[in-house]
C-alpha positions as CSV (number, residue, x, y, z in Angstrom):
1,X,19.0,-1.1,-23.1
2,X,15.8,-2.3,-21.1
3,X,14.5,0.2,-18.9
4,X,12.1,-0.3,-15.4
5,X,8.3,0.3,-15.2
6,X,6.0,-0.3,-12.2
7,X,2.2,-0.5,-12.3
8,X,0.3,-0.8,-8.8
9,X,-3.5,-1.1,-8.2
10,X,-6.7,-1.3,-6.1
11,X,-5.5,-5.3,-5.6
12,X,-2.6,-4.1,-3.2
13,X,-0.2,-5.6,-5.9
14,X,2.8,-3.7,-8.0
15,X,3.7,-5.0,-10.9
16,X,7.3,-4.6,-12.2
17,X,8.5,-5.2,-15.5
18,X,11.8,-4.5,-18.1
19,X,11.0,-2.5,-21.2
20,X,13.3,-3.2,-24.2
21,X,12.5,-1.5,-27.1
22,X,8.0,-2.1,-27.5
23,X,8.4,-5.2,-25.3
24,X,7.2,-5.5,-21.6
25,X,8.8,-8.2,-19.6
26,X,7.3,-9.2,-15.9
27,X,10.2,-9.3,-13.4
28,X,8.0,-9.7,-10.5
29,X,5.0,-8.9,-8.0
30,X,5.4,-7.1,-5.2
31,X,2.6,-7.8,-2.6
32,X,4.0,-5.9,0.4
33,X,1.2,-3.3,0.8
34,X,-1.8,-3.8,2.9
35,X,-4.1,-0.5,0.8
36,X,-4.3,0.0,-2.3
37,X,-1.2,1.6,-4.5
38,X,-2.1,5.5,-5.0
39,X,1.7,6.2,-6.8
40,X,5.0,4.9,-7.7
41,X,8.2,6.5,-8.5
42,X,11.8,5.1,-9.1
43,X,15.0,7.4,-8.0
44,X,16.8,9.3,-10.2
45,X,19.5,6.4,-10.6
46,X,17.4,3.6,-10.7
47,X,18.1,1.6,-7.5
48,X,15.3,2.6,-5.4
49,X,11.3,2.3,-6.3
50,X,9.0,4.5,-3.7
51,X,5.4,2.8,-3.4
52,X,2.6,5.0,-1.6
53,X,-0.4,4.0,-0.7
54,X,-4.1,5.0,-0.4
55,X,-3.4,5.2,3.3
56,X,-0.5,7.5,3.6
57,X,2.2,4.6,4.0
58,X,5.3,4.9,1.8
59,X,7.3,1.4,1.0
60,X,10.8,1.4,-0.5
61,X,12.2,-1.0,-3.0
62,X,15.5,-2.1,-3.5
63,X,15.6,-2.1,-7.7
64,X,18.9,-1.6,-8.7
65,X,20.5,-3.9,-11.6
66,X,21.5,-6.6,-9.4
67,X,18.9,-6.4,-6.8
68,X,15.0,-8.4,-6.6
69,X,13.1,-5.7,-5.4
70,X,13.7,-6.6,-2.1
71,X,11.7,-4.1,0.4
72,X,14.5,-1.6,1.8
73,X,11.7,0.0,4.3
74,X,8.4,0.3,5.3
75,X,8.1,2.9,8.2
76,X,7.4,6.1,6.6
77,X,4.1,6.7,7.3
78,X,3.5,10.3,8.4
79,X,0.5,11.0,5.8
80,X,-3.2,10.8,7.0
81,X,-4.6,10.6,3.4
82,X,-4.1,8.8,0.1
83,X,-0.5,9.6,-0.8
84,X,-0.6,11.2,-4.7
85,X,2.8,11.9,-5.7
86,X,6.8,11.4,-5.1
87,X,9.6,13.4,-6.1
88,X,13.0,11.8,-5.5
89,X,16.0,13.9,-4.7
90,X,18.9,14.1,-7.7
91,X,21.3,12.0,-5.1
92,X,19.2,9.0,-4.2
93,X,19.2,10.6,-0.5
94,X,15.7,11.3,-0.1
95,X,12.2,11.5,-1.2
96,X,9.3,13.9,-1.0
97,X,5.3,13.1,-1.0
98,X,2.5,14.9,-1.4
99,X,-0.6,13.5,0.3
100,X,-5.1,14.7,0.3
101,X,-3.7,15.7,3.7
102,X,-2.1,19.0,2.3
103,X,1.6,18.0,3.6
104,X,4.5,17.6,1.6
């Protein structure tokens, strides 16, 4: 079984790759951002990868098996600081931040 992992950075860039068994795979580079990457989460099931940035912006990935992270949206944005972490609801349905800003 190969699992997912994303890796995002000061260069604006996340880095997705397949994990099976101690070996990292690249599957692709997703350069969608326009501030640096501040945290990353997948959803419970796998299909969708949340991307926050320094800026309060969160992006939305299309990850699921059959799918090449293609961006499902880009208009949340209601933070006004460096987004620092993402909770994903058990359905899929929706997904929480926390931002510097103090608002969930």
């Amino acid at each position: 079984m190969a699992d997912k992992v994303a890796v995002g950075g000061d260069d604006k860039t996340i880095h997705t790759y397949t994990l099976s068994r101690n070996t990292l795979t690249p599957a692709s580079e997703l350069r969608d951002s326009t501030a640096p990457i501040s945290a990353l989460s997948f959803s419970t099931s796998g299909h969708y990868l949340a991307a926050s940035t320094s800026t309060g912006k969160l992006l939305v990935y299309n990850s699921s098996p059959s799918a090449d992270y293609s961006l499902a949206t880009n208009r949340w944005s209601s933070h006004t600081a460096r987004i620092t972490s993402i909770a994903w609801s058990s359905d899929d349905k929706f997904a929480a931040s926390g931002s510097l800003d103090t608002n969930v």
